[in-house]
PyMOL commands that place a pseudoatom at each C-alpha (Angstrom):
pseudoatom trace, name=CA, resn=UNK, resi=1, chain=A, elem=C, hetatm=0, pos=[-20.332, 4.007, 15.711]
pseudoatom trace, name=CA, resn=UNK, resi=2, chain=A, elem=C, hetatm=0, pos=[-17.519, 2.005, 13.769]
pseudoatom trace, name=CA, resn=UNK, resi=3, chain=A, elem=C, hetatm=0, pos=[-15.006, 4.871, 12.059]
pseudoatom trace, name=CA, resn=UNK, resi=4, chain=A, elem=C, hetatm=0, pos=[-12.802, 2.669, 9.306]
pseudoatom trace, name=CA, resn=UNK, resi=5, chain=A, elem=C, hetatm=0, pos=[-9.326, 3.211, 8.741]
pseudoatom trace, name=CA, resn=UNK, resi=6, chain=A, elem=C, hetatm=0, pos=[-8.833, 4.941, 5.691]
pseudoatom trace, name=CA, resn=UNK, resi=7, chain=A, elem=C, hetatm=0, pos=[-5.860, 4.410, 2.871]
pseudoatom trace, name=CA, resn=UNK, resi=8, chain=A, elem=C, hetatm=0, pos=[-5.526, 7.310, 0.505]
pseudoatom trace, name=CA, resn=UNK, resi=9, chain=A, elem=C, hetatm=0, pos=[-3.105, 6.271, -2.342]
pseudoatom trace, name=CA, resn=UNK, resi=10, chain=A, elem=C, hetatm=0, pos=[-0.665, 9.578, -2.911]
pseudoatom trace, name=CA, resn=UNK, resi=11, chain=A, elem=C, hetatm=0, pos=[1.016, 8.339, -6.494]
pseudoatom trace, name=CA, resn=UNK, resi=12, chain=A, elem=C, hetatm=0, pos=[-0.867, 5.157, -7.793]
pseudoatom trace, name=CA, resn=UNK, resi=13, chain=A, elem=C, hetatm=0, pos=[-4.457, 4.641, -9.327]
pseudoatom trace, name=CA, resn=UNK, resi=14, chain=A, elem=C, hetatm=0, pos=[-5.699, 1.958, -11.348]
pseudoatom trace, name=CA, resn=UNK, resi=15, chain=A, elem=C, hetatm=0, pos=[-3.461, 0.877, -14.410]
pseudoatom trace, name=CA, resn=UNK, resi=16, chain=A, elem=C, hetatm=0, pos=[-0.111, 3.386, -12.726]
pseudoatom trace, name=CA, resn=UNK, resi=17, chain=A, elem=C, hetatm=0, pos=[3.254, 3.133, -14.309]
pseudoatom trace, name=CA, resn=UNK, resi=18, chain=A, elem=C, hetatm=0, pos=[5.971, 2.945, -12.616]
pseudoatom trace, name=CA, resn=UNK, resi=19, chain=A, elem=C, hetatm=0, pos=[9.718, 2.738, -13.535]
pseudoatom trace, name=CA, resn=UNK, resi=20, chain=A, elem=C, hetatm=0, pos=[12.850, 1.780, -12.337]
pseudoatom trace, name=CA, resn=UNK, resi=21, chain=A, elem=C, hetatm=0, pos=[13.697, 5.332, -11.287]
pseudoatom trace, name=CA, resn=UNK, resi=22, chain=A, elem=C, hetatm=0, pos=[10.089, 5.936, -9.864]
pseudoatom trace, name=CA, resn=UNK, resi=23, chain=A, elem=C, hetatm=0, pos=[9.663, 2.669, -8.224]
pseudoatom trace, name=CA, resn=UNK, resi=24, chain=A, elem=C, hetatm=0, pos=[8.148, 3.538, -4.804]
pseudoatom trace, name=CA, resn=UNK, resi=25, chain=A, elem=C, hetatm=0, pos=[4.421, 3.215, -3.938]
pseudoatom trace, name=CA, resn=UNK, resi=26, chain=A, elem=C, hetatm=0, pos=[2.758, 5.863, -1.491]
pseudoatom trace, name=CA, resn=UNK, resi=27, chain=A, elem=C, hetatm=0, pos=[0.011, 6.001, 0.634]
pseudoatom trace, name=CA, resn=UNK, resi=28, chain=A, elem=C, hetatm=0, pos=[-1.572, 7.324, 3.503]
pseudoatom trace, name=CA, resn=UNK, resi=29, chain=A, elem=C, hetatm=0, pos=[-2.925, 5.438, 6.172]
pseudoatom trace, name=CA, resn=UNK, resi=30, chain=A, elem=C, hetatm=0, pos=[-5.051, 6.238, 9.145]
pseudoatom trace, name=CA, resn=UNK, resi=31, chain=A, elem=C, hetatm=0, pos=[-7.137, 5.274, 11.785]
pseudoatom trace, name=CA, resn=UNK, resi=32, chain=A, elem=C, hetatm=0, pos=[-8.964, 7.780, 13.663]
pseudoatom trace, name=CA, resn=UNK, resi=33, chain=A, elem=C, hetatm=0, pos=[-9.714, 6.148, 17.266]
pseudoatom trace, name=CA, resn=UNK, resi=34, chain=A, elem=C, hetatm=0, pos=[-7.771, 3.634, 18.096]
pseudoatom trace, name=CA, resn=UNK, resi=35, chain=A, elem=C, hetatm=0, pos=[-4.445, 3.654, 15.557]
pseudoatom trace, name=CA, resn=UNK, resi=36, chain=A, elem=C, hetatm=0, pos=[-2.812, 1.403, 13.307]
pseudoatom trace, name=CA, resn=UNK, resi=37, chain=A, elem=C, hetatm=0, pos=[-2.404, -2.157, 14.234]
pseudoatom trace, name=CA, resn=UNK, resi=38, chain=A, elem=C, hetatm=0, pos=[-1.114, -4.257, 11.426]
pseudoatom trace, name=CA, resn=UNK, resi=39, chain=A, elem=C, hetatm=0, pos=[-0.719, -3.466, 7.862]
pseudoatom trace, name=CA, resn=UNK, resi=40, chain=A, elem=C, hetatm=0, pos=[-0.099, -6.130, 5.082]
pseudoatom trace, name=CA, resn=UNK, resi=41, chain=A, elem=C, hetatm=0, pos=[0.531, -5.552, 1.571]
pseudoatom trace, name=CA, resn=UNK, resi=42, chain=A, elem=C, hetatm=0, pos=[0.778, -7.703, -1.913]
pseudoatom trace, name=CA, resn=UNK, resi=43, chain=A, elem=C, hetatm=0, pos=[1.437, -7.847, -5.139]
pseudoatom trace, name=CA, resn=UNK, resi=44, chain=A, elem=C, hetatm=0, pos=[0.226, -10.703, -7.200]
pseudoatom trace, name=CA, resn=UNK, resi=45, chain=A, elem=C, hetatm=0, pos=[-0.686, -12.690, -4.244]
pseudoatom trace, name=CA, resn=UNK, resi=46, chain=A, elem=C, hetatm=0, pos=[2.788, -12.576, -2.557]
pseudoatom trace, name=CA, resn=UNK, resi=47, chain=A, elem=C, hetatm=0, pos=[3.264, -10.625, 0.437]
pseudoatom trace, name=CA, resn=UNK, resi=48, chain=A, elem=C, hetatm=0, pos=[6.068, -7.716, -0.406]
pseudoatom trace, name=CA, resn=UNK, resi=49, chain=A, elem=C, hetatm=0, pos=[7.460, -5.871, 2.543]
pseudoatom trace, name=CA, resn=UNK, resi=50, chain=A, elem=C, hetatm=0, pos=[5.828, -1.937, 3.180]
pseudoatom trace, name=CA, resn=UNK, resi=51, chain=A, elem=C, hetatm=0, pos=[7.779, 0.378, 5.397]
pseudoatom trace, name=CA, resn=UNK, resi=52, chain=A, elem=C, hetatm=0, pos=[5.528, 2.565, 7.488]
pseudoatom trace, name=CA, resn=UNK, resi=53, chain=A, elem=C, hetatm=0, pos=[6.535, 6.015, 9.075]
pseudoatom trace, name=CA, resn=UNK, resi=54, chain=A, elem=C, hetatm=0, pos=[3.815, 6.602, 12.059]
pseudoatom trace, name=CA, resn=UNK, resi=55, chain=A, elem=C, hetatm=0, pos=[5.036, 10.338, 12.138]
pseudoatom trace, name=CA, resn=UNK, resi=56, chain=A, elem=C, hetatm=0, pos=[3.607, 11.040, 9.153]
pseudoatom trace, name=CA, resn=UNK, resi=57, chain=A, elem=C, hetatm=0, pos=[1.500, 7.815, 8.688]
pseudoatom trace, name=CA, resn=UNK, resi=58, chain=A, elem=C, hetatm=0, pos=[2.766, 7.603, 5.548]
pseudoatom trace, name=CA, resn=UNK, resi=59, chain=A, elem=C, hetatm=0, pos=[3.198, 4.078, 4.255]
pseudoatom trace, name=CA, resn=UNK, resi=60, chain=A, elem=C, hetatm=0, pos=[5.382, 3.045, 1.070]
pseudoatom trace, name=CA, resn=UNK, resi=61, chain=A, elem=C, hetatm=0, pos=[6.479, -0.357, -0.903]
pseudoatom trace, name=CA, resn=UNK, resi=62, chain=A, elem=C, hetatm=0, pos=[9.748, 0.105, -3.058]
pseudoatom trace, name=CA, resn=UNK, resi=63, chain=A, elem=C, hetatm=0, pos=[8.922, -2.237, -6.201]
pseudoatom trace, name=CA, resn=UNK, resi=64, chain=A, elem=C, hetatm=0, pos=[13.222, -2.261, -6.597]
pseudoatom trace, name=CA, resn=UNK, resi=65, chain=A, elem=C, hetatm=0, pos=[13.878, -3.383, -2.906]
pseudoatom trace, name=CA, resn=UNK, resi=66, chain=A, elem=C, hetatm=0, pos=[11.225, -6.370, -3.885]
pseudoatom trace, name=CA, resn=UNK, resi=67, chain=A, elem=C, hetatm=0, pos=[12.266, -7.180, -7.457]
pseudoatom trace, name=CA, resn=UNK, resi=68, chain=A, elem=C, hetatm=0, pos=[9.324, -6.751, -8.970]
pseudoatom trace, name=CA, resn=UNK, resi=69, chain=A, elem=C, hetatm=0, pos=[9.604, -7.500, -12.938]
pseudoatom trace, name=CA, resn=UNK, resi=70, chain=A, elem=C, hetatm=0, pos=[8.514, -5.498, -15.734]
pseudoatom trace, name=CA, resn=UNK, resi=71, chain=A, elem=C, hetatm=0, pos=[5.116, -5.896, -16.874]
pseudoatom trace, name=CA, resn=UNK, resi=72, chain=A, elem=C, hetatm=0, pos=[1.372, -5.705, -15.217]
pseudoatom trace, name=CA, resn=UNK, resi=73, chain=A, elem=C, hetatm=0, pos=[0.696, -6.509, -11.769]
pseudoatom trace, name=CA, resn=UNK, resi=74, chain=A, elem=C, hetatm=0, pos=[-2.326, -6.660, -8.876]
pseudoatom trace, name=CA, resn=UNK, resi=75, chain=A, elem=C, hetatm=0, pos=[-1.779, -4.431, -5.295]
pseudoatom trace, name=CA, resn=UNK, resi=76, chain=A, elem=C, hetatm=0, pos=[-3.737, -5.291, -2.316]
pseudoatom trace, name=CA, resn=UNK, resi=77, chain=A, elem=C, hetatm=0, pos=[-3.010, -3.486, 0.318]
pseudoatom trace, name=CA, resn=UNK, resi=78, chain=A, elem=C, hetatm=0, pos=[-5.219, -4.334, 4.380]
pseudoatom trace, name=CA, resn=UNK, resi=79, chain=A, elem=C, hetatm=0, pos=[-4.722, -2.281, 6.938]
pseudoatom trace, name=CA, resn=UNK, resi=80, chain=A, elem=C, hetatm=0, pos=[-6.239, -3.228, 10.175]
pseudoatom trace, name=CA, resn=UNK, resi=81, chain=A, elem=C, hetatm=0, pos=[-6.776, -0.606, 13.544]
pseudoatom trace, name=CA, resn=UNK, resi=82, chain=A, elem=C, hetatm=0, pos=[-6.652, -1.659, 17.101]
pseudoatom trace, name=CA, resn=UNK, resi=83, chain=A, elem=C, hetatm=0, pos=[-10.138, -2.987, 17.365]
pseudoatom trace, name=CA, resn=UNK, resi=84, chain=A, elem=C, hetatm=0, pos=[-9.711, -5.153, 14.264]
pseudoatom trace, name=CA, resn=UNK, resi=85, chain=A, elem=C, hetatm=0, pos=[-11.506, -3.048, 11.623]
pseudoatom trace, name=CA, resn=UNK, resi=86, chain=A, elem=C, hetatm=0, pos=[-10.008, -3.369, 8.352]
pseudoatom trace, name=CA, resn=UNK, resi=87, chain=A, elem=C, hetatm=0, pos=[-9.986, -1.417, 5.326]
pseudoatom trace, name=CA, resn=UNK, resi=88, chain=A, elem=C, hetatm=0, pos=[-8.437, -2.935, 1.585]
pseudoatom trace, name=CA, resn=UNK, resi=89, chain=A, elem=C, hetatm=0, pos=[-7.077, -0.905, -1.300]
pseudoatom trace, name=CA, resn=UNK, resi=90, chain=A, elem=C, hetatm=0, pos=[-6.748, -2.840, -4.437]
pseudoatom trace, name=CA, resn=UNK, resi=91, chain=A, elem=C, hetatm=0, pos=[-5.646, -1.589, -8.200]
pseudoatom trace, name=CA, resn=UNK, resi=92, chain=A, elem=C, hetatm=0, pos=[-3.349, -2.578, -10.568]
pseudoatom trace, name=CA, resn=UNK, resi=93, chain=A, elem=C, hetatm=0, pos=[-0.360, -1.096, -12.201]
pseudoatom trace, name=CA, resn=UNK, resi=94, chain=A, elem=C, hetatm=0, pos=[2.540, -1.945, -14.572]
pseudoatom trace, name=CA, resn=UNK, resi=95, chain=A, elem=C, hetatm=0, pos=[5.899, -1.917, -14.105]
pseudoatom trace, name=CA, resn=UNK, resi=96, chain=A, elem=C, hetatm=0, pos=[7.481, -0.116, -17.581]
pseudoatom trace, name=CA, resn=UNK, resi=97, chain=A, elem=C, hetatm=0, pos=[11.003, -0.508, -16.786]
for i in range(1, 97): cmd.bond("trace and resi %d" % i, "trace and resi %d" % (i + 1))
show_as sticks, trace
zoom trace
């Protein structure tokens, strides 16, 4: 039996705003069995760097630290466990200020 990874957004759902002063994306991520291996996310197709805290497997993208401009944008976000199983989140969201 195959358990998937799971990624439960914490502060973003389809069509999200976020501003300059609330500007970081949360999630968490998990894998059950065999743990995290790799975790990749994007926005609009271009890879943007997400900082991961195992202790909490909490997982975040600051939309500042990667310039992201005001307007709408597309989040994909893989996350792939030890045995290569991955599991995708994607929404969108704009970016208000």
């Amino acid at each position: 039996m195959t358990i998937l990874n799971t990624i439960t957004p914490l502060n973003i759902k389809s069509d999200s705003q976020f501003t300059q002063a609330n500007a970081i994306i949360k999630f968490t991520i998990d894998d059950a069995q065999s743990g995290i291996k790799d975790y990749k996310a994007y926005i609009d197709g271009k890879w943007v760097l997400a900082e991961y805290d195992q202790k909490i497997k909490r997982l975040s993208i600051n939309l500042n630290k990667e310039q992201i401009s005001v307007g709408n944008h597309q989040l994909e976000l893989n996350v792939k466990d030890e045995k290569n199983n991955t599991a995708t989140y994607s929404t969108t969201f704009k970016k208000i200020s």
